[in-house]
N, C-alpha and C positions, 0 to 999 in steps of 0.2 A: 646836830653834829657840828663838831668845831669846823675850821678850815683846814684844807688840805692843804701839806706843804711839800715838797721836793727839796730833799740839799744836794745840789754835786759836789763831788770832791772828786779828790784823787789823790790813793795812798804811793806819792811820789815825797818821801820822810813821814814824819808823825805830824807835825804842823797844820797841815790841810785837814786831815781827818780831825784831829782835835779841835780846832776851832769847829767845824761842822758839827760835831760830837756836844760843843757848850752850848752851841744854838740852838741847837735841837733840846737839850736840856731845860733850857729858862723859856722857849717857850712851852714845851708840854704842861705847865701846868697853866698856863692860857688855854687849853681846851686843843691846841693844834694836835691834826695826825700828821707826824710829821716822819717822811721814810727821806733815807740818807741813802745815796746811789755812787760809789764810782765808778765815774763814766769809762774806766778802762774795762773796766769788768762786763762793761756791753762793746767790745771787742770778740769775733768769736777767736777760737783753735789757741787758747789761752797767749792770746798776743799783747793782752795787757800785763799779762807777767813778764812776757818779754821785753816788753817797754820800759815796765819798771827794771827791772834787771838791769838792760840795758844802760838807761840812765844814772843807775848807782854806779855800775862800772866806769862809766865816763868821770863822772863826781870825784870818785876817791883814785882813779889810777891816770886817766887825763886830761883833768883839769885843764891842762891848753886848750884841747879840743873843745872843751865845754866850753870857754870861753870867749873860740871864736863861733863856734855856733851860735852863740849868746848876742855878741856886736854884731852878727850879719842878720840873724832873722830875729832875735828879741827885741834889742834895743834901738833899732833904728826906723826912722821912716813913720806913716801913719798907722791905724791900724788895717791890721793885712785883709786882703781878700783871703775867702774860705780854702783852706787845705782837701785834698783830699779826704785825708783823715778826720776833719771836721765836718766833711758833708756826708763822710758815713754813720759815723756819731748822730749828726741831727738826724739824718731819715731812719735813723734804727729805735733813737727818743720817739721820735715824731712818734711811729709808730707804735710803740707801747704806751703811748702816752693818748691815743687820738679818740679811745673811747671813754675816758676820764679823766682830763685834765686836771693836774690839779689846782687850787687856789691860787696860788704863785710857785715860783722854782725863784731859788737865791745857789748859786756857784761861789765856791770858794777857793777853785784852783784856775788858772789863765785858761788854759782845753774845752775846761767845763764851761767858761762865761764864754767863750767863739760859739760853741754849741748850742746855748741858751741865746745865744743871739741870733744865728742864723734862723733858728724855728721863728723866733717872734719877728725878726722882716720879713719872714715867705708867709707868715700866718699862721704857721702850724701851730703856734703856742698861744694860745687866746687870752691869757691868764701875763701878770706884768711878770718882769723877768729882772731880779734884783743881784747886783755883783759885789761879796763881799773880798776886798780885796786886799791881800795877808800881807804884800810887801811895800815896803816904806819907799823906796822905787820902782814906780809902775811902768814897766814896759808893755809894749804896745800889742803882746798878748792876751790881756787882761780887758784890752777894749774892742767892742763891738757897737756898732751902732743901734742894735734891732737891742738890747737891752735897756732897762726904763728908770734903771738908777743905778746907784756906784754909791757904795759903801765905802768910805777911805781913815788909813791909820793918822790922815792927819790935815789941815787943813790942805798944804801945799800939792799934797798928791790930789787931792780934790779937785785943787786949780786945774793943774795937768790932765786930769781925766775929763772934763767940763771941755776946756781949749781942747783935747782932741778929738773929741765924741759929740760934743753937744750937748752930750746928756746931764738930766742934774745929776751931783756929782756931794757928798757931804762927809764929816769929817766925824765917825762913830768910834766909839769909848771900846778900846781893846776886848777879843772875851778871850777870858780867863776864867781857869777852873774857881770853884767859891774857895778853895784851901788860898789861895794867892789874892783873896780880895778881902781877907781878915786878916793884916799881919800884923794890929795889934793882937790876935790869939793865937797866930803862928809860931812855934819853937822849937826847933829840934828835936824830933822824938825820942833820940838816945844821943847819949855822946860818940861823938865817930873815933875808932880806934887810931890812936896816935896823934891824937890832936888833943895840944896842951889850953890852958884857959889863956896864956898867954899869949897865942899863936892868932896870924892873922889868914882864916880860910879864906881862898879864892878861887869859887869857883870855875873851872876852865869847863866848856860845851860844847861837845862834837855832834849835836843833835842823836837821832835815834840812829844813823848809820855808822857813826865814828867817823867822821869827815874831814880833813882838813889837815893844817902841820901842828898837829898836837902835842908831840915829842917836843918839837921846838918850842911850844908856848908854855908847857912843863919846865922845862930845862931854864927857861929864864927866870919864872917864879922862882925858884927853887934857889937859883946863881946867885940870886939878890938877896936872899938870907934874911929876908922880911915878909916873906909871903909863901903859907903851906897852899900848892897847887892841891884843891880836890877836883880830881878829873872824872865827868859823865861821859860814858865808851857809848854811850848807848849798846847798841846789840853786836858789837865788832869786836868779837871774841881775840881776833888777831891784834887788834889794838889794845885791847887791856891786856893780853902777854906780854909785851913786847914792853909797854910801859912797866908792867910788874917786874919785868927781868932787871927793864932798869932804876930800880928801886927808888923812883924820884915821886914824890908826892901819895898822895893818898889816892888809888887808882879804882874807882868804881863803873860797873855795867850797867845795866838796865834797872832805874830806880823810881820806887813810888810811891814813894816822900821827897819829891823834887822843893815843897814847898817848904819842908821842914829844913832841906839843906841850904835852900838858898836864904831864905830868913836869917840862918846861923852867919853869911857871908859876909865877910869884907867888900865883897864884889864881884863882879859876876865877868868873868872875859871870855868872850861871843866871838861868832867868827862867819854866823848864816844869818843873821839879824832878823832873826824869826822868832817864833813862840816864846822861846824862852827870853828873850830880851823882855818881853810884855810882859812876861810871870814876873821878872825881878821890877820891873818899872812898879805892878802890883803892890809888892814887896817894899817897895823903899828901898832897894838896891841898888848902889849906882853899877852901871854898864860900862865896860871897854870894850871895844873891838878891837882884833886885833888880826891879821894875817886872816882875813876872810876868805872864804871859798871861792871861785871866780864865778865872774858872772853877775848874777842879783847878789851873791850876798856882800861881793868889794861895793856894788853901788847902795842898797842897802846899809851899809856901814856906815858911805859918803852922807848919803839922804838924814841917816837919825843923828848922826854928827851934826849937821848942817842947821838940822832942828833945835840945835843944843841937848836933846836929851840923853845923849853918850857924846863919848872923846872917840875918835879911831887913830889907835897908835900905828903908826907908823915904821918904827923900828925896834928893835929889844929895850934901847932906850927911851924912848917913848912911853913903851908899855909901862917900864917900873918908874917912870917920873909922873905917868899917867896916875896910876896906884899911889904914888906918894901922899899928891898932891890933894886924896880926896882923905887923908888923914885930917885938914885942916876941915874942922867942922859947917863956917860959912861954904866952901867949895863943895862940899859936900851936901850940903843943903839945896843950893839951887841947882845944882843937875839934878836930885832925884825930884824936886820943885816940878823941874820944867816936865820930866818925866813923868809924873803920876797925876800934871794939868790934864793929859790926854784923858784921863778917866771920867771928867769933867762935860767931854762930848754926850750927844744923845746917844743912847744904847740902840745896839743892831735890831735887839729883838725888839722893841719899841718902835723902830722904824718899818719892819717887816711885818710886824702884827695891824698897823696899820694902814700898809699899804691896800688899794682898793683890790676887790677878785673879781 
């Protein structure tokens, strides 16, 4: 019998589930059994739909809120002592967990690695406790002491997770679906309505909730008379109306051939510096950021900016001097360069498949 694996996640956007989702894929044919858990869902009187609920609403209507929430208890300080909500989580894991533990447990949202931490300093968790972690600025959610490694998008967040944990801490190769890690065989599955061979698509990305000032990063594409905005609603039926009304760009919902459209792209303008940035880094795509979500995704923007593997524009001008400038083909080369060096790291499941049980 292979080894037993645990992922947590938590379906707070699509980002977390999916990467857990790739993991769990490339090992299974390593022989792993591997079960995928979010830890909201071991909430009872369905309070993790609340939560998530909750948290969308703050995300898309206030964004202030989120973001002072964000600087007072995400981004500041070391990592936290146990929340309540953390220590119900552990003793409720503990407990389905204590007559068969499995091989290892790997977390891939910040909830789930406090969780996974707390068991393995009390002992409840006998088996190592691995964090893989999604964003390019690690707040201090994400660390725990009682976890036995750290998974990171890049060397630097590695630094930072080591200096505040202690723990080893390394620098692992994005996962991405296999559609995004073949793009020389990647291409457009059909042609998109209204888009000429002349025309330069730009993909714009509101994640799977429709997040962010989308309108406005439409509106500028569009102003500049060089760049057809295709906009991903994700599942935000009121945002793809509202775009559709105003008849600017190419306005699409919930799509899956992400890999087919972003391949077809001029480039990709991000705004939560998640998933999808690592699908087009996959790609050969260059990245803008642009009017980020608050919170992780404005420091996230700062952080892969910083790395050089995207620009984060700063103003409407910005954005399309951003876009311009990646017409020049050297310019263009070394950001998607520096971007797809990341792929170059050792692999997750490489490192989890080897970790001891």
């Amino acid at each position: 019998m292979g080894k037993r694996l645990l992922i947590l996640t938590a379906g707070m956007g699509a980002g977390h589930d999916g990467v857990a989702a790739e993991l769990a894929r490339r090992l299974a044919p390593a022989g792993f059994d591997v079960a995928v858990v979010d830890v909201l869902d071991l909430l009872p009187l369905r309070l993790g739909r609340a939560l998530r609920r909750a948290y969308r609403t703050v995300i898309i209507s206030m964004p202030w809120l989120y973001e002072a929430l964000y600087r007072g208890f995400f981004a500041s300080g070391d990592p936290p002592r146990a929340s309540p909500l953390t220590m119900w989580l552990a003793a409720r894991l503990g407990r389905a967990l204590a007559d068969r533990p499995p091989d290892a447990v790997v977390s891939t949202f910040h909830l789930a690695a406090q969780v996974a931490g707390r068991l393995r300093e009390s002992g409840r968790l006998p088996t190592p406790s691995l964090v893989l972690v999604t964003d390019f600025a690690v707040h201090r959610l994400w660390m725990h002491r009682g976890n036995d490694r750290y998974l990171c998008p890049d060397t630097a967040a590695a630094r930072a997770v080591t200096e505040a944990t202690g723990r080893p801490a390394t620098a692992t190769a994005p996962l991405v679906g296999e559609r995004f890690r073949t793009a020389d065989r990647v291409r457009p599955a059909r042609p998109l309505p209204g888009v000429r061979p002349e025309d330069r698509p730009v993909v714009v990305s509101a994640g799977s909730w429709g997040v962010g000032h989308i309108a406005d990063t439409t509106r500028v594409l569009a102003d500049s008379g060089r760049y057809l905005p295709v906009v991903l609603c994700g599942r935000n039926e009121r945002l793809i109306r509202q775009l559709r009304a105003a008849g600017t760009g190419l306005v699409l919902g919930w799509r899956d051939d992400v890999a087919e459209l972003l391949a077809g792209a001029y480039a990709l303008v991000d705004n939560a510096a998640g998933l999808s940035c690592r699908e087009a880094f996959a790609l050969g795509v260059p990245v803008v950021s642009y009017r980020p979500i608050a919170g992780h995704g404005r420091d996230g923007a700062r952080a892969m900016a910083g790395g050089g593997v995207s620009v984060y524009a700063r103003s409407p001008a910005e954005l399309v001097a951003a876009l311009d400038r990646l017409a020049d083909p050297a310019v263009r080369a070394r950001q998607t360069a520096r971007a797809t060096a990341l792929f170059n790291a050792p692999s997750a499941e490489e490192i989890v498949a080897a970790s001891p049980a």
